[in-house]
N, CA, C and O atoms as a printed pandas DataFrame, in Angstrom:
     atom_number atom_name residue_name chain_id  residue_number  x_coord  y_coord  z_coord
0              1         N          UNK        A               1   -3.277   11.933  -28.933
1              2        CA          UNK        A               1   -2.395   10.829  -28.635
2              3         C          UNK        A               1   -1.749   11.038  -27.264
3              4         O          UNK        A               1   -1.405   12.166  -26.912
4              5         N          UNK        A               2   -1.583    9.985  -26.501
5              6        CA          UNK        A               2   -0.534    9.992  -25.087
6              7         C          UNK        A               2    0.551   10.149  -25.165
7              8         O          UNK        A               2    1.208    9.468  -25.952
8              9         N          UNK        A               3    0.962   10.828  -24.603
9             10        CA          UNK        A               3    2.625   11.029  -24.717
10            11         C          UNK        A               3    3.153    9.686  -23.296
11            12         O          UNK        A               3    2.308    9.321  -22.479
12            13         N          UNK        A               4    4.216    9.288  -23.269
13            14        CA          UNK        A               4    4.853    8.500  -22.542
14            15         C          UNK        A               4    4.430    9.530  -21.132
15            16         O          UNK        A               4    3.394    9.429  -20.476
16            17         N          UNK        A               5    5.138   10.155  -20.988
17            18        CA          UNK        A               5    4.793   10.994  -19.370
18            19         C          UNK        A               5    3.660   10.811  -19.297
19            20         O          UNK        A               5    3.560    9.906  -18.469
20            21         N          UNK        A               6    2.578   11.111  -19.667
21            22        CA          UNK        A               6    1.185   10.950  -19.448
22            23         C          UNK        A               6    0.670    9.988  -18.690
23            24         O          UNK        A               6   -0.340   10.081  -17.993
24            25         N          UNK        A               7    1.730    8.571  -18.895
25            26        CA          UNK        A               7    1.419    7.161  -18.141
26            27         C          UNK        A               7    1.854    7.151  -17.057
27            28         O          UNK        A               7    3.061    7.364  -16.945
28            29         N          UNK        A               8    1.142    6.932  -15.989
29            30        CA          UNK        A               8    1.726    6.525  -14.534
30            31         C          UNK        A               8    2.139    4.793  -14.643
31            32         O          UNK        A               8    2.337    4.073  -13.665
32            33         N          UNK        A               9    2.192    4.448  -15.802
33            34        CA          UNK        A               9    2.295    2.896  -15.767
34            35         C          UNK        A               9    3.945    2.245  -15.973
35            36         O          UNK        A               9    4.602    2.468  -16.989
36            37         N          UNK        A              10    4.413    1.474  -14.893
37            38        CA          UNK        A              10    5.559    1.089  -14.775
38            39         C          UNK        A              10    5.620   -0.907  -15.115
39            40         O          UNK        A              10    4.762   -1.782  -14.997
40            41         N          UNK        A              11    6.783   -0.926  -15.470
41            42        CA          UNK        A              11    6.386   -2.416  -15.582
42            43         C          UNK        A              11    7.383   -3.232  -14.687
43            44         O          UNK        A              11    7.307   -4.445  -14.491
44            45         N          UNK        A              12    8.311   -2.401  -14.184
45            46        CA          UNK        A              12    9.608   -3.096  -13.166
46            47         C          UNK        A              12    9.416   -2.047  -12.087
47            48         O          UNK        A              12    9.105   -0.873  -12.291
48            49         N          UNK        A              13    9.605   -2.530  -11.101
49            50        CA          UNK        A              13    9.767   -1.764   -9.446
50            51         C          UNK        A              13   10.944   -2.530   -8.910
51            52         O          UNK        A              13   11.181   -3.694   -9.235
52            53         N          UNK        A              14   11.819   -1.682   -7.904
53            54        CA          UNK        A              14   12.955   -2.072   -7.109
54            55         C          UNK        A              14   12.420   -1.655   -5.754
55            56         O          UNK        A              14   11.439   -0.931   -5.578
56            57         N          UNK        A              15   13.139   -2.169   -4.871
57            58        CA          UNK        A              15   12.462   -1.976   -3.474
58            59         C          UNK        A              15   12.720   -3.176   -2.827
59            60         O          UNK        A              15   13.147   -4.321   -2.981
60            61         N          UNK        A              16   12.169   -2.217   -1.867
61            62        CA          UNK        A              16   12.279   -3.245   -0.415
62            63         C          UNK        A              16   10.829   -3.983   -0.572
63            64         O          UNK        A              16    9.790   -3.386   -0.857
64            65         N          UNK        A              17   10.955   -5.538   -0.310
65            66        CA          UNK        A              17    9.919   -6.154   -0.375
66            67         C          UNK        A              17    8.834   -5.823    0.176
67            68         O          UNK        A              17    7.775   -5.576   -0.402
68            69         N          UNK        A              18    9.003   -5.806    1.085
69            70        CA          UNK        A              18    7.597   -5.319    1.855
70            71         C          UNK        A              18    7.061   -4.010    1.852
71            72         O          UNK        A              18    6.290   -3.518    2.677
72            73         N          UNK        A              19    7.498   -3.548    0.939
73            74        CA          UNK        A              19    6.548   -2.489    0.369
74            75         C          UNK        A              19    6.008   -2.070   -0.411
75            76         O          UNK        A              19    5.631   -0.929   -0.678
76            77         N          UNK        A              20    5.866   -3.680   -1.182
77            78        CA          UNK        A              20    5.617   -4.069   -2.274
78            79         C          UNK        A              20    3.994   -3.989   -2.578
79            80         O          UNK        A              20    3.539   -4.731   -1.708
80            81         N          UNK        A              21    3.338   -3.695   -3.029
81            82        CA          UNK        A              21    1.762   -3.241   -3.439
82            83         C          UNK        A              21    1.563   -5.151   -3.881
83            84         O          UNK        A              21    2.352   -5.985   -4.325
84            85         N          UNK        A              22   -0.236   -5.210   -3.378
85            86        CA          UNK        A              22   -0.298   -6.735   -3.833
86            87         C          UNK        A              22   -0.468   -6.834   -5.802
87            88         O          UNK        A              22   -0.596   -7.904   -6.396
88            89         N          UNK        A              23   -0.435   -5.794   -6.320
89            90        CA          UNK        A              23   -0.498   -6.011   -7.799
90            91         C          UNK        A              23    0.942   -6.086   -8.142
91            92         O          UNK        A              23    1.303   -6.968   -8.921
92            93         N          UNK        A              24    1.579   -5.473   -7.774
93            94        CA          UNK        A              24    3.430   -6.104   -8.099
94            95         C          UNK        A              24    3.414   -7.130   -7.680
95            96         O          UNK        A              24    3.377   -7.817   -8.700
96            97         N          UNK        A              25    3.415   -7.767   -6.887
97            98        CA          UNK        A              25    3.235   -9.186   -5.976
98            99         C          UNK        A              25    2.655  -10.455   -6.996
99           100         O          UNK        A              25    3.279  -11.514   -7.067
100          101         N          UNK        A              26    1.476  -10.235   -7.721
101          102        CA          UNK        A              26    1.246  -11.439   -8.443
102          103         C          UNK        A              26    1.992  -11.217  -10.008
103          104         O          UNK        A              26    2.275  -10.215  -10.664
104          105         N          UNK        A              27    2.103  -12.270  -10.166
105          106        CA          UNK        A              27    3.368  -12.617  -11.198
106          107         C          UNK        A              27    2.588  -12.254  -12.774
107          108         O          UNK        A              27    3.230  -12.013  -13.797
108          109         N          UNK        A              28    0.660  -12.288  -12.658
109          110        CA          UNK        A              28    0.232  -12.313  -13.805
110          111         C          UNK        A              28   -0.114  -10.930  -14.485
111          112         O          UNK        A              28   -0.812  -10.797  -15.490
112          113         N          UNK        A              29    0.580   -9.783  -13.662
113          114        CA          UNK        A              29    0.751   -8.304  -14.183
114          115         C          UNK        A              29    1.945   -8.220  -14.688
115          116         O          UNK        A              29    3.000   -8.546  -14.143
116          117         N          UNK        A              30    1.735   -7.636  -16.087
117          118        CA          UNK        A              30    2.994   -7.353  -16.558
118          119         C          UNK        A              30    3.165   -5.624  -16.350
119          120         O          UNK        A              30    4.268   -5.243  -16.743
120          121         N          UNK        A              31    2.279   -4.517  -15.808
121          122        CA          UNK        A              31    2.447   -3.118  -15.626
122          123         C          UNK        A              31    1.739   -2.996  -14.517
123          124         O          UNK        A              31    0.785   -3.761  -14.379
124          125         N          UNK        A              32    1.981   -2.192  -13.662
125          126        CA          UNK        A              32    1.116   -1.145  -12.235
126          127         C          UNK        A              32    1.293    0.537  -12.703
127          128         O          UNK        A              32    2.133    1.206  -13.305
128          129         N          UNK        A              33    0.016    0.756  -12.062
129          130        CA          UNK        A              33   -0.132    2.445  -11.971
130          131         C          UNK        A              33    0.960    2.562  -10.818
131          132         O          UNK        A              33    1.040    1.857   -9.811
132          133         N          UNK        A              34    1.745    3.567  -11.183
133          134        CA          UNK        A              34    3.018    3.868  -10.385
134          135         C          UNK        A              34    2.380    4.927   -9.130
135          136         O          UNK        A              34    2.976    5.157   -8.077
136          137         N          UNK        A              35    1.433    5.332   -9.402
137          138        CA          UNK        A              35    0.684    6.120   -8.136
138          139         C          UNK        A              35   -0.100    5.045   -7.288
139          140         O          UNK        A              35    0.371    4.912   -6.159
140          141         N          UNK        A              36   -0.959    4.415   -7.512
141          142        CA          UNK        A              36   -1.320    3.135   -6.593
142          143         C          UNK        A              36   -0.274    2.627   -6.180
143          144         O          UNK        A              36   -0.574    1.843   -5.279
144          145         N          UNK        A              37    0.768    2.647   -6.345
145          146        CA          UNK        A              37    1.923    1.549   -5.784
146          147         C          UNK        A              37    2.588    2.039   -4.763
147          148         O          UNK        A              37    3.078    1.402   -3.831
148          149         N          UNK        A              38    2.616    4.082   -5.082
149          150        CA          UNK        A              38    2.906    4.657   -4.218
150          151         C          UNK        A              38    2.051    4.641   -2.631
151          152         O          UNK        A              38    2.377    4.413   -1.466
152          153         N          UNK        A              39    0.916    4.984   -3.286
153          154        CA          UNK        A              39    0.326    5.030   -1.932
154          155         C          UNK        A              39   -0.059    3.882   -1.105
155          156         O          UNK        A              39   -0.549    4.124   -0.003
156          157         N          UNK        A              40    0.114    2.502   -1.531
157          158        CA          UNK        A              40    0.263    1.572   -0.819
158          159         C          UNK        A              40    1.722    1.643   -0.069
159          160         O          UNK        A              40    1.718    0.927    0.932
160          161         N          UNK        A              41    2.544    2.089   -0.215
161          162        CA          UNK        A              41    3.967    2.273   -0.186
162          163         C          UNK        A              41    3.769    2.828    1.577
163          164         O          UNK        A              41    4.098    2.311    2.645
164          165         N          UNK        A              42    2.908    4.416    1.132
165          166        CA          UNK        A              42    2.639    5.246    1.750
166          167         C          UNK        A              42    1.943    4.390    3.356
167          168         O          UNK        A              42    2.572    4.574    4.399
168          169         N          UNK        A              43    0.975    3.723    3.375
169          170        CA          UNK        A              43    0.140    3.371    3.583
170          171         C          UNK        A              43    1.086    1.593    4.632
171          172         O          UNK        A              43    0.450    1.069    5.546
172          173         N          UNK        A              44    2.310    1.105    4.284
173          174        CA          UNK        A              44    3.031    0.295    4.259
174          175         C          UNK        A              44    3.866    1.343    5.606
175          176         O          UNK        A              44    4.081    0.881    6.726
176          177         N          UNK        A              45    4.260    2.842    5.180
177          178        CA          UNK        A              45    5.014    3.640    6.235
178          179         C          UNK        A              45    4.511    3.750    7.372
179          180         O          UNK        A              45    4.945    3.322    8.441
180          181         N          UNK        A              46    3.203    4.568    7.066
181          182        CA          UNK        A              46    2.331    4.457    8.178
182          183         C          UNK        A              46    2.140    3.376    8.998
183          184         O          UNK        A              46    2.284    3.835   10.132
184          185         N          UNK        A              47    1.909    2.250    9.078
185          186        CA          UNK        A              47    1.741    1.014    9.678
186          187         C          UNK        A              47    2.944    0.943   10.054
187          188         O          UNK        A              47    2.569    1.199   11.198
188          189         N          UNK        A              48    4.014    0.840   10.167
189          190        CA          UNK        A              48    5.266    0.596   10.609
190          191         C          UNK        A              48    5.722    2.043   11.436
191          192         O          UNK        A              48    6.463    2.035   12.418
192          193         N          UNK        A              49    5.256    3.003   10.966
193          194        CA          UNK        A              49    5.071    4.032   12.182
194          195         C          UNK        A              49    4.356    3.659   13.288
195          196         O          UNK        A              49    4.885    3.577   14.396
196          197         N          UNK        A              50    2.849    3.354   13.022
197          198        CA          UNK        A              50    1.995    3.440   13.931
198          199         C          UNK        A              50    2.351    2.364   15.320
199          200         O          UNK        A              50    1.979    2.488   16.486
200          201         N          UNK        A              51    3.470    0.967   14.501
201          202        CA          UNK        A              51    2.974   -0.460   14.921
202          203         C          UNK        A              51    4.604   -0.965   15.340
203          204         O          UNK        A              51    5.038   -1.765   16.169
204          205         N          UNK        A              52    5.194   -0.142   14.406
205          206        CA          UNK        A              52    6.944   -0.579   15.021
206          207         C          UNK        A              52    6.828   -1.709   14.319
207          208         O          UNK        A              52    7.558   -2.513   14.898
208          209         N          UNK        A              53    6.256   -2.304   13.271
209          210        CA          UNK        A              53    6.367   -3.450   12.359
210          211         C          UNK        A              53    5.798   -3.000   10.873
211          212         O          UNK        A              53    5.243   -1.962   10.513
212          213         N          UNK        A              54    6.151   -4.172   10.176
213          214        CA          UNK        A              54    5.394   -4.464    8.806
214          215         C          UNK        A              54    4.140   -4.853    8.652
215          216         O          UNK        A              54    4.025   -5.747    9.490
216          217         N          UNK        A              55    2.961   -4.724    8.015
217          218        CA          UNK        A              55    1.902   -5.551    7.924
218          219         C          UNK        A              55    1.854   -7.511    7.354
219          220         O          UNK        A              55    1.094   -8.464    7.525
220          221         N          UNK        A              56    3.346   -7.206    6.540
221          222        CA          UNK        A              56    3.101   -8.799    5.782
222          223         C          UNK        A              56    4.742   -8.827    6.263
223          224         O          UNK        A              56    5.634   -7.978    6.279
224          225         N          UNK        A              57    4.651  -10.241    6.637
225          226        CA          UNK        A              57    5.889  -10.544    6.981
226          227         C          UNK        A              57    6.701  -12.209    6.152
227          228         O          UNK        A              57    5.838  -12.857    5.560
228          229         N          UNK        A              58    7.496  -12.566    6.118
229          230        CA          UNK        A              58    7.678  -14.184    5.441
230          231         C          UNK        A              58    8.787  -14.128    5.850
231          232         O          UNK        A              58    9.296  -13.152    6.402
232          233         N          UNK        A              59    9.579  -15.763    5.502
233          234        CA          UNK        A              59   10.864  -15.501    5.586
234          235         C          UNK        A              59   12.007  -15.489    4.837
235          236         O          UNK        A              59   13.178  -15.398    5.206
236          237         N          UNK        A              60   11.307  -15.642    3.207
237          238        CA          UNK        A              60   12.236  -15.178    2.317
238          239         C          UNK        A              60   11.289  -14.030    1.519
239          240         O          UNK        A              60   10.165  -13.709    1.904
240          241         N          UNK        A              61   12.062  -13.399    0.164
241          242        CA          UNK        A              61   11.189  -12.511   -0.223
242          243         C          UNK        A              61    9.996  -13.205   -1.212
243          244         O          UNK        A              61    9.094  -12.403   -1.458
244          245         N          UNK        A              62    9.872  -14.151   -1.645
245          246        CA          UNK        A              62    8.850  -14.990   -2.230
246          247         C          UNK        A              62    7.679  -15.287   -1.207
247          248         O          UNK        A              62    6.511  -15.449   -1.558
248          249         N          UNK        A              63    8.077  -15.333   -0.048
249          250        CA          UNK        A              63    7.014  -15.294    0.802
250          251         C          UNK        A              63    6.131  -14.484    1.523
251          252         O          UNK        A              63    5.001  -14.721    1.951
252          253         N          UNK        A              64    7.089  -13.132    1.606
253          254        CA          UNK        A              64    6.600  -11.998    1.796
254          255         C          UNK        A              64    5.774  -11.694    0.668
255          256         O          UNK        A              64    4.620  -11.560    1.076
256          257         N          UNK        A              65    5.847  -11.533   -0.507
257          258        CA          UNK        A              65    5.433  -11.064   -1.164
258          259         C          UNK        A              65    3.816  -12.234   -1.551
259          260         O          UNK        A              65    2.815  -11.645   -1.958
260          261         N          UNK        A              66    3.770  -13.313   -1.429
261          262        CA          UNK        A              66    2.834  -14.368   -1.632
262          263         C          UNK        A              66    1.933  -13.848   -0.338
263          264         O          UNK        A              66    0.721  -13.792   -0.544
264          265         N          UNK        A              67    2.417  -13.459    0.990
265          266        CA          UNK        A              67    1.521  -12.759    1.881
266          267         C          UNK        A              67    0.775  -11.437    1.650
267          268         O          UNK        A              67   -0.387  -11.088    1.861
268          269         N          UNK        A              68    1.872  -10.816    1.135
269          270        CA          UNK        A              68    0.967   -9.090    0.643
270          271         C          UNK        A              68   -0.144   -9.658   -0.298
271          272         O          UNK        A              68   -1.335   -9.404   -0.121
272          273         N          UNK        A              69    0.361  -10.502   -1.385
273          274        CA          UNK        A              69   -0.621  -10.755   -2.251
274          275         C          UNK        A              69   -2.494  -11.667   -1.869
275          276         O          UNK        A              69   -3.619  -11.641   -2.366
276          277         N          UNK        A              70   -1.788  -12.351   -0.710
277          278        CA          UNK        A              70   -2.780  -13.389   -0.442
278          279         C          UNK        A              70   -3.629  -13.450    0.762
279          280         O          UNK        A              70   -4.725  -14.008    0.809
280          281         N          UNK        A              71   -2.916  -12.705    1.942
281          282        CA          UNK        A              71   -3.073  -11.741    3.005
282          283         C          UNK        A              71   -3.790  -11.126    3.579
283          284         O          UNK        A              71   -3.458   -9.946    3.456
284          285         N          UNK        A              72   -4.926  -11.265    4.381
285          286        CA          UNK        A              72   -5.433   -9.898    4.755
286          287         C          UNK        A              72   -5.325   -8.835    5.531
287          288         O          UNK        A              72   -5.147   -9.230    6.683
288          289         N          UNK        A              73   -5.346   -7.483    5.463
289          290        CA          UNK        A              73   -4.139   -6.957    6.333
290          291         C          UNK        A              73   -5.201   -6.350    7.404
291          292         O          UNK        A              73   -6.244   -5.696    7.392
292          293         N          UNK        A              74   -4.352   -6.930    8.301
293          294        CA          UNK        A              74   -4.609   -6.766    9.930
294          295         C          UNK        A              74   -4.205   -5.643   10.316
295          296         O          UNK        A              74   -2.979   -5.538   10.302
296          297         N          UNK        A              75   -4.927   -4.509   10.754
297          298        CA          UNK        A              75   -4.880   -3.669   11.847
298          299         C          UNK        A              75   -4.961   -3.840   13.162
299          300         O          UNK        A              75   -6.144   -3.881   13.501
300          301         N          UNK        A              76   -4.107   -3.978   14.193
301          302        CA          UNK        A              76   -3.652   -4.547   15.480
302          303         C          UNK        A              76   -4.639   -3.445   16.270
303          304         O          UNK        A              76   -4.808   -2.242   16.072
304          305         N          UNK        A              77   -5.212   -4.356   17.236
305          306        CA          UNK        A              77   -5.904   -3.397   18.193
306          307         C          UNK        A              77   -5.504   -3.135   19.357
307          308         O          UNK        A              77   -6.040   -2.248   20.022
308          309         N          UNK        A              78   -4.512   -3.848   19.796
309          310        CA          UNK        A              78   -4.124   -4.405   21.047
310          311         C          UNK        A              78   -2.495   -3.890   21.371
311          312         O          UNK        A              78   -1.829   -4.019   22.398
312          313         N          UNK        A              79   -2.212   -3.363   20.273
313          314        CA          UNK        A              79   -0.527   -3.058   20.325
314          315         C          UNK        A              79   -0.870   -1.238   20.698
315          316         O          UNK        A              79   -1.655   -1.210   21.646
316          317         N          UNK        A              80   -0.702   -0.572   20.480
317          318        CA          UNK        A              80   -1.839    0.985   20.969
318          319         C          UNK        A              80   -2.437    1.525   19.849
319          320         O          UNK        A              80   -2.373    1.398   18.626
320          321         N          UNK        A              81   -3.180    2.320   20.862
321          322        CA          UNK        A              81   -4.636    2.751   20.438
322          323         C          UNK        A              81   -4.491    3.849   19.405
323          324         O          UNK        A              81   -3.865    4.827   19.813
324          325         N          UNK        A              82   -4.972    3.910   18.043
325          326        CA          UNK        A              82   -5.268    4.912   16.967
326          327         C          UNK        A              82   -6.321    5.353   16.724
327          328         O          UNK        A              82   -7.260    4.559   16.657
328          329         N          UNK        A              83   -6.530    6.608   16.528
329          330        CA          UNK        A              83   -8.099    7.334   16.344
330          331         C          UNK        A              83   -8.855    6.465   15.108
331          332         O          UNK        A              83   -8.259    6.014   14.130
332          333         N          UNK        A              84   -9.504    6.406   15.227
333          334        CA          UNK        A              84  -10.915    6.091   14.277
334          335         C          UNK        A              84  -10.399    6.679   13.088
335          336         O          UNK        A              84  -10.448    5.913   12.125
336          337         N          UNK        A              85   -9.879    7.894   12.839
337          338        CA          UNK        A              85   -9.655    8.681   11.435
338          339         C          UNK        A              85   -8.178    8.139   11.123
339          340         O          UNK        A              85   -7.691    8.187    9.994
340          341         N          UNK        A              86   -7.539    7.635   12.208
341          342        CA          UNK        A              86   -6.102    7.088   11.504
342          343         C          UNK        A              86   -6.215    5.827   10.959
343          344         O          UNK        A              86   -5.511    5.536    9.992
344          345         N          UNK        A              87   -6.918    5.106   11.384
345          346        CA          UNK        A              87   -7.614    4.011   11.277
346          347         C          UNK        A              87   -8.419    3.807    9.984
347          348         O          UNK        A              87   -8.190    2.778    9.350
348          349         N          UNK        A              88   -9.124    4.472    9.630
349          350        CA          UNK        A              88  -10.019    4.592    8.433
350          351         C          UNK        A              88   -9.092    5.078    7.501
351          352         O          UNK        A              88   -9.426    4.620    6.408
352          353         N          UNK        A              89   -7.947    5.880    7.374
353          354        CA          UNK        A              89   -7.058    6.625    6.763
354          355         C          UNK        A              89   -5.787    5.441    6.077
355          356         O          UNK        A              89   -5.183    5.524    5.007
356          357         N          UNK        A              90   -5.701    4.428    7.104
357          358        CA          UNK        A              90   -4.940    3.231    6.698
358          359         C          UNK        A              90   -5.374    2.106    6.110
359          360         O          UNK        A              90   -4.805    1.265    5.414
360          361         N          UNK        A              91   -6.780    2.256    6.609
361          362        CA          UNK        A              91   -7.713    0.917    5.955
362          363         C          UNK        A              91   -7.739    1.280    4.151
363          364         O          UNK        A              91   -7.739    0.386    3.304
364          365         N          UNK        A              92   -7.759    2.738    3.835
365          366        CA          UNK        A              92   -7.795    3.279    2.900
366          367         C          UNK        A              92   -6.363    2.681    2.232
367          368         O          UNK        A              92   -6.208    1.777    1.411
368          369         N          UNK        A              93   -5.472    3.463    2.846
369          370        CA          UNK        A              93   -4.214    3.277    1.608
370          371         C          UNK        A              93   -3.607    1.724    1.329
371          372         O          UNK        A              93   -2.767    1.441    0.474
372          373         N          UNK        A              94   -4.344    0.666    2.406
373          374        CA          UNK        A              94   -3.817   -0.634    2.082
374          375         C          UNK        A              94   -5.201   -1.436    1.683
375          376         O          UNK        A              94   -5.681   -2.358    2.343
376          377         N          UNK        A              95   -5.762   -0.867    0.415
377          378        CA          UNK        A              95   -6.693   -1.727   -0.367
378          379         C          UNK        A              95   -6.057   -2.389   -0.591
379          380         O          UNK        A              95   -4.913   -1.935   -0.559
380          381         N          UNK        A              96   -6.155   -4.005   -1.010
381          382        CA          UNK        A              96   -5.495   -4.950   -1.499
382          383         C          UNK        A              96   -5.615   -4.809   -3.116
383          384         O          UNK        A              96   -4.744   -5.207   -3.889
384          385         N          UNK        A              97   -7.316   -3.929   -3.663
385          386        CA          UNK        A              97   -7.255   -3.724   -4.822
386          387         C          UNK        A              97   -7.325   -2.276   -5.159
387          388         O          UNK        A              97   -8.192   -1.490   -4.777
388          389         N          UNK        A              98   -6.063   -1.964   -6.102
389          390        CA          UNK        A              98   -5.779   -0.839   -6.081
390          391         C          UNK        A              98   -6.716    0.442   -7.011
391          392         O          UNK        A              98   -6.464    1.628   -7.226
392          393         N          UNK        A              99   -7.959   -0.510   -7.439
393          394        CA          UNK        A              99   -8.964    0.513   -7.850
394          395         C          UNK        A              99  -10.228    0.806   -7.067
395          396         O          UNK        A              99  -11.338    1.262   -7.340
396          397         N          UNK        A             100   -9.635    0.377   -6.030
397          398        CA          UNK        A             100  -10.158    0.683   -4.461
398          399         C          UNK        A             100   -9.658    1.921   -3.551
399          400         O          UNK        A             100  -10.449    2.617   -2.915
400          401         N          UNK        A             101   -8.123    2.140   -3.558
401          402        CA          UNK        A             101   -7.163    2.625   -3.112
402          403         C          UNK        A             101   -7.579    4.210   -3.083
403          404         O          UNK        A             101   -8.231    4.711   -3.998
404          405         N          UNK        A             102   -7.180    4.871   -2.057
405          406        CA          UNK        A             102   -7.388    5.875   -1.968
406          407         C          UNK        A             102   -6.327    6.521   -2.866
407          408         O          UNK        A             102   -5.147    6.236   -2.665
408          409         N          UNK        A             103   -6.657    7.347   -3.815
409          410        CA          UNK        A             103   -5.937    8.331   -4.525
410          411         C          UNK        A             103   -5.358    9.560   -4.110
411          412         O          UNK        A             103   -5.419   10.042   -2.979
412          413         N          UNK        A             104   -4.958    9.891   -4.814
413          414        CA          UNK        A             104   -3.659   10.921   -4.492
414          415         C          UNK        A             104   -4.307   12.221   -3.958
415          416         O          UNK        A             104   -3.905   12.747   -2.920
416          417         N          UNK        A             105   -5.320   12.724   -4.699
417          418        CA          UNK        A             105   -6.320   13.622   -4.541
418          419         C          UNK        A             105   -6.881   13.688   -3.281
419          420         O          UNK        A             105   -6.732   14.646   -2.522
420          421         N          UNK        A             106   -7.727   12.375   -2.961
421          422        CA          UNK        A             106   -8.458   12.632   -2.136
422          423         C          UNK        A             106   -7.654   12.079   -0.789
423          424         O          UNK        A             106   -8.216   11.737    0.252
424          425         N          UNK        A             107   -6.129   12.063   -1.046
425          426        CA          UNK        A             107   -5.720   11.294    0.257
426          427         C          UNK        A             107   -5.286   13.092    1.058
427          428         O          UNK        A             107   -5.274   13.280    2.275
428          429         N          UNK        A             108   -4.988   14.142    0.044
429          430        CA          UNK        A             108   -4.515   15.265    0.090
430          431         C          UNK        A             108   -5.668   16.073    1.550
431          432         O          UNK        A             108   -5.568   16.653    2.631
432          433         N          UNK        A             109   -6.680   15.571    0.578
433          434        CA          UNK        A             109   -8.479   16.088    1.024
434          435         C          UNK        A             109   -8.594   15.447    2.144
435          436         O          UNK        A             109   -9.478   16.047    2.755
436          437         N          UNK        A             110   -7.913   13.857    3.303
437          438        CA          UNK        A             110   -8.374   13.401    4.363
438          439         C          UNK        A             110   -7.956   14.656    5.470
439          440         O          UNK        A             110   -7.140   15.578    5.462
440          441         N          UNK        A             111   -9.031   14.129    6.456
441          442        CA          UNK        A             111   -9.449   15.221    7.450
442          443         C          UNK        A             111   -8.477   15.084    8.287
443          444         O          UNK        A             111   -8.206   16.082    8.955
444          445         N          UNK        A             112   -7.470   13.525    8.560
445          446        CA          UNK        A             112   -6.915   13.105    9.309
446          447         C          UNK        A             112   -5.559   13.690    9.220
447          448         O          UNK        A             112   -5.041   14.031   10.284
448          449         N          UNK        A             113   -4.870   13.869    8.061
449          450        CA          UNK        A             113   -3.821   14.945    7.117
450          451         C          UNK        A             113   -3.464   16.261    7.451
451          452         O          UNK        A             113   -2.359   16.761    7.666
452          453         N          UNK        A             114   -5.181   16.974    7.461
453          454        CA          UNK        A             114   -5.195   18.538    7.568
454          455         C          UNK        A             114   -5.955   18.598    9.030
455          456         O          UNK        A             114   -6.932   19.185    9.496
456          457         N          UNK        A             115   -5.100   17.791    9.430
457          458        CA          UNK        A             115   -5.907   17.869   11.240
458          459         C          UNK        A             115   -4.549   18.895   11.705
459          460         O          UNK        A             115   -4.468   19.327   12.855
């Protein structure tokens, strides 16, 4: 049998909108894996490191969040230049579907990390 800890599954998140994962975002989930949510989170930092912005922007939080969800997220080429491995490393943590998403494991294992 599962014990409760066992579940990475959350059914309420608080936060800042825009760092909101697109499966919190649509209204027809009632739970998220609390580790996918993270590393979109993760993946949400980075980009705002790299870019001095957000990837999804609106102007209330219903709209932000209708963008993460509906969105495709743009990596800027033109604002400065990121290696190929930072690049591939972000394309990773902002799957839109989070059984896509790079995991915890193998985000440990990128080359770009242990550079």
């Amino acid at each position: 049998m599962d014990h409760p800890e066992d579940s990475d599954q959350v059914k309420a998140t608080e936060g800042t909108f825009h760092f909101m994962s697109p499966e919190e975002c649509d209204p027809e989930n009632v739970s998220f894996g609390a580790k996918a949510i993270d590393v979109w989170a993760l993946g949400v930092t980075m980009f705002c490191m790299l870019f001095n912005k957000t990837p999804f922007w609106g102007e209330t939080e219903f709209q932000i969040m209708e963008n993460i969800r509906t969105q495709a997220v743009v990596i800027p080429e033109d604002v400065r230049p990121i290696s190929c491995e930072a690049r591939e490393l972000l394309t990773k943590l902002l799957k839109k579907d989070f059984k896509e998403r790079i995991t915890i494991p193998e985000l440990m294992a990128n080359p770009w990390l242990r550079a």
